[in-house]
C-alpha positions in Angstrom: 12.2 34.1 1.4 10.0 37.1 -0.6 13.2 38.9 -1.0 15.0 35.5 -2.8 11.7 34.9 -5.0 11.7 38.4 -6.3 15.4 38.6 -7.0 14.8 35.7 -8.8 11.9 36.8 -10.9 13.4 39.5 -11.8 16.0 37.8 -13.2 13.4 35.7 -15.2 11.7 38.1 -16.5 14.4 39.1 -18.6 14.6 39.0 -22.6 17.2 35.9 -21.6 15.2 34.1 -18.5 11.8 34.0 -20.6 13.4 32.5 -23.6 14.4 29.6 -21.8 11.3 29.5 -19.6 9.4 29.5 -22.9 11.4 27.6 -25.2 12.1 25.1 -22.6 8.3 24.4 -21.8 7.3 24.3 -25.2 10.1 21.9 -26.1 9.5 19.7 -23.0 5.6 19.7 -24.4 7.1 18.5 -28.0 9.4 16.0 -26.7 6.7 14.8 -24.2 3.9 14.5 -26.7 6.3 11.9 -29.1 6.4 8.3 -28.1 10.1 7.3 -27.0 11.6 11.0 -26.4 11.0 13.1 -23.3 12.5 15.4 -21.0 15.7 13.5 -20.3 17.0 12.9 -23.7 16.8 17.0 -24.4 18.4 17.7 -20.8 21.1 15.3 -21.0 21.9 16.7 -24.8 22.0 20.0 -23.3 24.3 19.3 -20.2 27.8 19.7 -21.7 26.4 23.5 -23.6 24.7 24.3 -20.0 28.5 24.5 -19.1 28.6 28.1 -20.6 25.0 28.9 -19.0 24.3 30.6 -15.5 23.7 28.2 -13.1 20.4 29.5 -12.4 19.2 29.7 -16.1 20.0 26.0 -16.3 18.2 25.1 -13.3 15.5 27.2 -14.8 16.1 25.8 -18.3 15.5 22.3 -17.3 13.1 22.6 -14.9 10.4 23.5 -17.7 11.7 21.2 -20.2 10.8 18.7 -17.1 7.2 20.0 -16.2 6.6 20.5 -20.3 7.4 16.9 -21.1 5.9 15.6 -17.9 2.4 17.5 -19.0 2.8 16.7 -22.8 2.9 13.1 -22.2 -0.8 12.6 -22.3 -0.8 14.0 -25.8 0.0 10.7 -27.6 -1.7 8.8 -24.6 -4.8 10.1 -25.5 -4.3 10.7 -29.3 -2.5 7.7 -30.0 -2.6 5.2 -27.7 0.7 4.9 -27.7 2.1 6.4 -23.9 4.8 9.9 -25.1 6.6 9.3 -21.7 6.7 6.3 -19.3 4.8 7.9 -16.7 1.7 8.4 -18.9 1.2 4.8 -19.7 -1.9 4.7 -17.1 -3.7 7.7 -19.3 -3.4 5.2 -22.7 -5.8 2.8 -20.5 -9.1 5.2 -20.1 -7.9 8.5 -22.4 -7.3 6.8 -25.7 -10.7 5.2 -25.0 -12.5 8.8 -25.5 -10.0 8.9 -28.8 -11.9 5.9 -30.4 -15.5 6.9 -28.8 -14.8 10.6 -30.8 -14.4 12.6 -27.8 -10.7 13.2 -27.6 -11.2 17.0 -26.0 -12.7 15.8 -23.0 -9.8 13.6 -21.9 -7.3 16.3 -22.8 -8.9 18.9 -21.2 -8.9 17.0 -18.2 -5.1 16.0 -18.3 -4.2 19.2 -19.1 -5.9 21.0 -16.2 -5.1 18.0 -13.3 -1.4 18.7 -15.0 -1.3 22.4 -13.6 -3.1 21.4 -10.3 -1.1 18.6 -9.9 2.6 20.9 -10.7 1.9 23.8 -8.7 0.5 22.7 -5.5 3.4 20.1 -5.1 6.3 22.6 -5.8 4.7 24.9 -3.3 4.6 22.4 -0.9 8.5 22.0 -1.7 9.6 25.7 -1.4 8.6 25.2 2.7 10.0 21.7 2.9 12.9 22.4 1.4 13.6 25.0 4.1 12.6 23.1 7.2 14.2 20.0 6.1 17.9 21.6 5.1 17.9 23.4 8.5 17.3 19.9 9.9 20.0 18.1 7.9 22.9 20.6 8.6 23.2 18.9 11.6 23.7 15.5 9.6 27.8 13.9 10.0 29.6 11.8 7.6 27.9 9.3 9.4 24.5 10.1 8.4 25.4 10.9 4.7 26.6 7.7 4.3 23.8 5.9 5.9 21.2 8.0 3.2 23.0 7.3 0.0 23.2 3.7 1.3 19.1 4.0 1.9 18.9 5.7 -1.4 20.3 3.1 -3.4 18.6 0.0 -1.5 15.4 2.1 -1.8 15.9 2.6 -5.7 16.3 -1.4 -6.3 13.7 -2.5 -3.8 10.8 -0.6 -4.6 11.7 -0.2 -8.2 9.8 -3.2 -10.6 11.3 -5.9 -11.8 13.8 -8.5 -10.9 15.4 -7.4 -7.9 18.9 -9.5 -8.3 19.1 -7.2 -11.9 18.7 -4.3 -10.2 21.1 -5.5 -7.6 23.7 -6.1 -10.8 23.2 -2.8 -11.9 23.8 -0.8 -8.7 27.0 -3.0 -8.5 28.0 -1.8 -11.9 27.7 1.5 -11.1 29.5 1.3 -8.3 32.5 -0.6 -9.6 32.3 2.2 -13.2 32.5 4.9 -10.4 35.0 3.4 -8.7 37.8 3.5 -11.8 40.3 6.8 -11.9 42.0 8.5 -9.0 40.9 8.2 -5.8 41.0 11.5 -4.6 41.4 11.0 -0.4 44.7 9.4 -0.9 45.5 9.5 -4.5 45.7 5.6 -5.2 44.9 4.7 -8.7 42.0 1.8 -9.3 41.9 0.2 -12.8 43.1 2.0 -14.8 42.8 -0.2 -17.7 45.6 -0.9 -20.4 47.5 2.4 -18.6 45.3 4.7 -20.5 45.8 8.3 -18.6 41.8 9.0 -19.3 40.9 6.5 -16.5 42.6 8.8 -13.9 40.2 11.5 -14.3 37.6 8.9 -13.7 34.6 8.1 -15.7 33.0 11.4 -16.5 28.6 11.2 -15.5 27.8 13.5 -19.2 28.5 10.9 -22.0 27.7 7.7 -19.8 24.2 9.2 -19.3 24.2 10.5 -23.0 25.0 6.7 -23.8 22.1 5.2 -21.5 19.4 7.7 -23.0 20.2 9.3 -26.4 22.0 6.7 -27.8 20.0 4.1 -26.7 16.5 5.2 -27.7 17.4 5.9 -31.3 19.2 3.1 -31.7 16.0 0.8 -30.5 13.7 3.1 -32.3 15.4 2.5 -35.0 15.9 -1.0 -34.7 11.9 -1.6 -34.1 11.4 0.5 -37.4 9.6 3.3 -35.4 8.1 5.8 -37.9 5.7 9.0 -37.3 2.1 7.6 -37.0 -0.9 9.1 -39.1 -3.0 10.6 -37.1 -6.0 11.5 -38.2 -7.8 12.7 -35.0 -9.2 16.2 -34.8 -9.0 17.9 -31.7 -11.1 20.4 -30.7 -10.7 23.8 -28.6 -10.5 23.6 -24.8 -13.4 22.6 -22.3 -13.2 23.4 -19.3 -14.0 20.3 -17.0 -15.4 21.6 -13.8 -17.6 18.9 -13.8 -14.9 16.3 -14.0 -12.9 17.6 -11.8 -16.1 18.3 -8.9 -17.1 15.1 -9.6 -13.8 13.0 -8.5 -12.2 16.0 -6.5 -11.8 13.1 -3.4 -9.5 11.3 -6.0 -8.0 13.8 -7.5 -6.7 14.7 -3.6 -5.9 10.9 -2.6 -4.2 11.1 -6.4 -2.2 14.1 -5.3 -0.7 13.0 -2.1 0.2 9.7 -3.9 2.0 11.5 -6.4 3.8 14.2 -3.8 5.0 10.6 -1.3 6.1 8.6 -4.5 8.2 11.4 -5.9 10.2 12.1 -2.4 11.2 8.2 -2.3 14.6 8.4 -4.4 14.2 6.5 -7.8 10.7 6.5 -8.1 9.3 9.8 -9.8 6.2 9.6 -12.4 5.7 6.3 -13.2 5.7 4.9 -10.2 3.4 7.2 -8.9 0.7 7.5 -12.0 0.4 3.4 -11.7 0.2 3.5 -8.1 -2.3 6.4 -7.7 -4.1 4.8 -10.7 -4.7 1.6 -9.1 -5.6 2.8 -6.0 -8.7 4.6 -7.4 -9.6 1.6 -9.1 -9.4 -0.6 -6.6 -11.5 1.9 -4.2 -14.0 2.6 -7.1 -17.4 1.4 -6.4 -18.2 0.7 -9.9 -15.3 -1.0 -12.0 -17.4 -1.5 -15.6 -15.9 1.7 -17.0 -12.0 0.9 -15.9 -9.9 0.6 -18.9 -13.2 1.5 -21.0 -13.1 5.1 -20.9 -13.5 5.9 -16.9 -12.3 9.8 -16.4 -11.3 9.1 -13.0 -8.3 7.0 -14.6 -7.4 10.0 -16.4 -7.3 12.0 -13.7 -5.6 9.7 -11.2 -2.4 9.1 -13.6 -2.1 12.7 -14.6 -2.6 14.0 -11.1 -0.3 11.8 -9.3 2.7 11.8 -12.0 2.8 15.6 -12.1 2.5 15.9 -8.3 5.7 14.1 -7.8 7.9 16.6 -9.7 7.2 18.5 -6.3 8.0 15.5 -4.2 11.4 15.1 -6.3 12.6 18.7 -5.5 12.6 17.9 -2.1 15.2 15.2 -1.5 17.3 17.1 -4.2 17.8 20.3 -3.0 17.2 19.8 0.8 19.6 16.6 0.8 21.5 16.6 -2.3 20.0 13.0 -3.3 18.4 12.8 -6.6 14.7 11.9 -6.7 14.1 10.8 -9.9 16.0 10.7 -13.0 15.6 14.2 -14.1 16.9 14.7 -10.6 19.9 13.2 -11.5 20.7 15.5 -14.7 20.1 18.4 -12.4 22.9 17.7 -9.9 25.3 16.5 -12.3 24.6 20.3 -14.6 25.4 21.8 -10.5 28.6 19.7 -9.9 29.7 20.8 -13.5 30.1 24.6 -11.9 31.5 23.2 -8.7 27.9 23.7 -6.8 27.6 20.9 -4.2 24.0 19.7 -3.7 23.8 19.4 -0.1 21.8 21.0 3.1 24.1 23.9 2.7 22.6 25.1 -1.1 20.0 26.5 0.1 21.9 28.8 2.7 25.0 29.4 -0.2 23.7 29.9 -3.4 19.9 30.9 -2.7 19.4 32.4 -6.0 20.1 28.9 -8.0 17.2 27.5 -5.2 14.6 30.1 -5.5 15.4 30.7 -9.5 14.2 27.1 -10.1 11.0 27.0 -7.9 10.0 30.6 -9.5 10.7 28.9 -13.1 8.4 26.0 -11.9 5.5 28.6 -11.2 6.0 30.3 -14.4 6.3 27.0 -16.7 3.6 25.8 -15.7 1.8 28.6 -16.5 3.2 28.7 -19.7 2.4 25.1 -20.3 -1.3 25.3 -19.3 -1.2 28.3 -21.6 -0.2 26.5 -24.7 -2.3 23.3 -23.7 -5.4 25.5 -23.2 -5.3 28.0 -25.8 -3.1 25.5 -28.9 -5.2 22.6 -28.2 -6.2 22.3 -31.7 -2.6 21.9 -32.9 -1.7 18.1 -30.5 -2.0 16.3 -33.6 0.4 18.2 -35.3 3.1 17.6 -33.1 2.6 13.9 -33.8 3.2 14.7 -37.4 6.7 15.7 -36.7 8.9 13.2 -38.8 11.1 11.4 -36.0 14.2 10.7 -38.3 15.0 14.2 -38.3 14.9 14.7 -34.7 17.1 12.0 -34.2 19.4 12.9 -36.3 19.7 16.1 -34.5 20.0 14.0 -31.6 22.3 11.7 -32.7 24.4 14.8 -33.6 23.8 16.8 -30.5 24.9 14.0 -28.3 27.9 12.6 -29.9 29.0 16.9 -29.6 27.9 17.0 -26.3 30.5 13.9 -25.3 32.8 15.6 -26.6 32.5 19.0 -25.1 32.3 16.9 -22.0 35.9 16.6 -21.2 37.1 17.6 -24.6 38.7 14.5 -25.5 37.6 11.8 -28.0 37.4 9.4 -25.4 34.6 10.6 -24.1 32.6 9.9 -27.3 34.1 6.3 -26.7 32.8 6.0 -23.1 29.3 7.3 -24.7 29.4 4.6 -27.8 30.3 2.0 -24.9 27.6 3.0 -22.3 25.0 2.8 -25.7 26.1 -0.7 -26.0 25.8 -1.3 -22.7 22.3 0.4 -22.1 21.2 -1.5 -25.0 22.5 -4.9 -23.1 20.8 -4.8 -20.5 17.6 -3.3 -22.2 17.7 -6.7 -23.4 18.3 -8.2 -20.3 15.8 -6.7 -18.4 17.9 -4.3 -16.5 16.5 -1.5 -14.9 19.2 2.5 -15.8 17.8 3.5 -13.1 19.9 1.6 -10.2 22.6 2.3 -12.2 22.2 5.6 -12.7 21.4 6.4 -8.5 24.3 4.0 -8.2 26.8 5.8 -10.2 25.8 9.3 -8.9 25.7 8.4 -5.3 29.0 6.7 -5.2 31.3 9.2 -4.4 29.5 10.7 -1.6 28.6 6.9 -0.9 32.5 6.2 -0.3 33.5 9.5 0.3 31.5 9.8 4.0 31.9 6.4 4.2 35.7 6.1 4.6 35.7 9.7 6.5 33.0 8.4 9.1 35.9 5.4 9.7 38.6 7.7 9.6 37.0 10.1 12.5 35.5 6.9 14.2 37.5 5.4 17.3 35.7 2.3 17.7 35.3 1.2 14.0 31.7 1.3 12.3 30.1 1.1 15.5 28.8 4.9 15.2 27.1 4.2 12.2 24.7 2.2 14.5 24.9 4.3 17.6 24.3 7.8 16.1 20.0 7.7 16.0 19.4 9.1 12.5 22.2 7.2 11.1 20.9 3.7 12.3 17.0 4.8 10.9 18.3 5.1 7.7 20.3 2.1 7.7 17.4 0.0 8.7 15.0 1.8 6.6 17.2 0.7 3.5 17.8 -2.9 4.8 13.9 -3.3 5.4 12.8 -2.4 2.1 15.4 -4.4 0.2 14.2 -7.7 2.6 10.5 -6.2 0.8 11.7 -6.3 -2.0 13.0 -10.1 -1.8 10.0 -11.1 0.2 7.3 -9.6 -1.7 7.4 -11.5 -5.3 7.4 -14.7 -2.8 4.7 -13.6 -0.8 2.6 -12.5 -3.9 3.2 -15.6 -5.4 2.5 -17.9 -2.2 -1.2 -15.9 -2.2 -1.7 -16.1 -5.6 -1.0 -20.8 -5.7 -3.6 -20.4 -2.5 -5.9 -18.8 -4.4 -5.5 -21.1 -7.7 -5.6 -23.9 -5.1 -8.8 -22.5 -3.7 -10.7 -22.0 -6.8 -9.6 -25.6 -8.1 -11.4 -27.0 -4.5 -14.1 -25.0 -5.6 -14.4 -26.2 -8.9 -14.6 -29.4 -7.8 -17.3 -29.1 -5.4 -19.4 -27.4 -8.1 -18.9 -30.4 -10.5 
């Protein structure tokens, strides 16, 4: 393992390898700090040029653009009041709070600092998991594979918020999208609409994901009339908040693990975590006044737990091939686009891509506290950046990058089309993210699937006979019954409780 992490650092500590460790943290912390960008509208804008990259600079690439955006969300959080990515909505709550007392530098300090300790930690954790977990799942059949992208999908729409039969439509609609083209075992062709010879080569992952984030946040921004806000905060030089942090360390540890858990469940990543970490601490705090008012602890649960479960999301990822987050996602597509399966085996036969991203992890954050610590006094400024010219770049860099995909103008259609449709079922209420785990898991979904038939002599009966195979098909099925039991339950407890109170009510009067 020392002799993988050195080749690898060597090979980042090029003129090359620190450019994009750099540049890529930096832009992540630019991208993170502005309301409705982040780190997957920059990736995904990047995937069709990361063709021409080394494998392992991409991997390294995106990784800091991740870790950057994931730490510069609490800029306009705390600044603002406005969350800059979805998984720093909890730090609005307590950090913009300091903003309006005058005392933006405390919660920033502390955000920036539970950032790093949150990153590092967690990505450690995931160098040795990785390992003993791959060596584990060698040993896993077509059986098995199936049995976890089925878990991965049911887990994505079950624990995921929101209306579960629209996340069930969505993970359908991936799965019949991935379905169209050339079926590759036995070469049958499945709607192949109008007789257009594009459809065979199937629907390509680049511009539909290009249409679902790029296209669709600057259309919405635009269509809200989203301009850069004044900001007219000062922000003062780094404190360091030893205090704070000896203060809460108990929370900051329960935050942690929270964070690490949350990010290994497949679909979950930041957001989930920061809300769940964030109301477990309040729910265990003895004094609840401050919640929502200005409490650090809320600060530090949120940005703890959401940077902690980058960590968690490596693991599934490179130990299993199956995506942990979104991010996640835009990682194994930039692999399969050099013909680098993301599977047990990566570790074992390309070593360098593995080791190249966790040393680039290390070294981002690094660079990211760095910034955070030392250019403190310039967060407003990035606020200040006029958003119709970045999204004109987008817009520009995008529509390219569909192109470059397949080089074909019909994969600038496929991207105007999956706008539209991200847009349709932003209005809906439909969650990308079922989609998006849908769309990328269905290949090896159907793939293992029809092979564990094909070497089966008694039908699908091994899918339940094989141990490991049957855990994860019950694992799957139990948490899709939570999620269809749950919102009943909930609201069952919550008519007792109105019922209850009424009673009570009435024996008072």
């Amino acid at each position: 393992m020392g002799a993988y992490f050195l080749e690898a650092l060597k090979g980042l500590l090029t003129v090359q390898g620190i450019i994009y460790v750099v540049l890529g943290s930096l832009a992540g912390v630019i991208l993170g700090a502005i309301p409705g960008l982040g780190s997957s509208t920059l990736i995904v804008v990047l995937l069709p040029i990361s063709y021409k990259l080394n494998p392992a600079m991409t991997m390294a690439l995106f990784i800091s653009i991740v870790i950057g955006s994931m730490s510069g969300g609490c800029i306009g959080s705390i600044l603002l009041g406005i969350p800059g990515t979805s998984s720093s909505l909890t730090t609005v709550w307590d950090g913009y709070e300091f903003t309006k007392q005058g005392d933006p530098v405390r919660p920033l300090s502390v955000s920036v600092t539970v950032s790093f300790l949150g990153t590092l930690p967690s990505v450690i954790l995931a160098v040795f998991c990785c390992k003993a977990i791959a060596s584990w799942a060698v040993r896993l059949y077509y059986w098995e594979y199936a049995a976890l992208c089925y878990c991965a999908i049911l887990m994505v729409i079950g624990l995921s918020k929101g209306n579960l039969a629209k996340g069930l439509f969505g993970a359908g609609l991936a799965l019949f999208v991935a379905s169209i083209g050339t079926e590759k075992l036995d070469g049958a062709n499945r709607f192949i609409f109008f007789n257009i010879m594009q459809f065979r080569d199937k629907i390509n992952l680049i511009p539909v994901m290009l249409g679902l984030f790029a296209g669709r946040i600057i259309i919405l921004e635009y269509a809200r009339g989203e301009k850069a806000r004044k900001v007219d905060v000062k922000v003062g030089r780094y404190r360091w908040p030893g205090k704070d942090l000896s203060h809460n360390f108990i929370g900051f540890i329960r935050a942690w693990i929270i964070g690490l858990v949350i990010g290994f469940l497949p679909g979950l990543g930041g957001p989930v975590a920061s809300i769940m970490a964030y109301s477990t601490e309040n729910m265990l705090a003895k004094d609840k006044s401050k919640w929502g008012k200005g409490e650090i602890m809320g600060v530090i649960a949120g940005e703890t737990a959401k940077n902690s479960a980058i960590g968690g999301a490596l693991i599934p990822l490179i130990a299993l091939g199956i995506p942990g987050d979104a991010s996640c996602v835009q990682f194994l597509q930039a692999l399969l686009m050099k013909n680098i399966e993301a599977s047990p085996q990566l570790m074992r036969e390309n070593p360098t891509i593995v080791y190249t991203l966790f040393t680039a992890a290390f070294l981002s954050a690094i660079v990211v506290i760095l910034y955070e610590t030392i250019g403190m006094p310039t967060f407003p400024a990035l606020l200040r950046i006029p958003y119709h010219y970045l999204y004109s770049i987008v817009v520009v860099l995008a529509l390219t990058g569909a192109y470059m995909a397949q080089r074909n103008f019909f994969s600038m259609i496929v991207m105007l089309v999956s706008c539209i449709m991200a847009i349709l079922m932003d209005v809906f209420g439909i969650s990308s993210l079922p989609f998006l785990m849908a769309f990328i898991l269905a290949p090896m979904l159907e793939e293992n699937l029809r092979m564990g038939f094909a070497a089966s002599s008694d039908g699908g009966k091994m899918f339940f006979t094989r141990p490991i195979s049957c855990v994860f098909i019950v694992v799957g099925t139990l948490v899709l019954i939570y999620g269809i039991l749950s919102p009943i339950l909930k609201k069952g407890k919550q008519s007792k409780n109105d019922k209850a109170r009424k009673q009570a009510a009435e024996l008072e009067d």
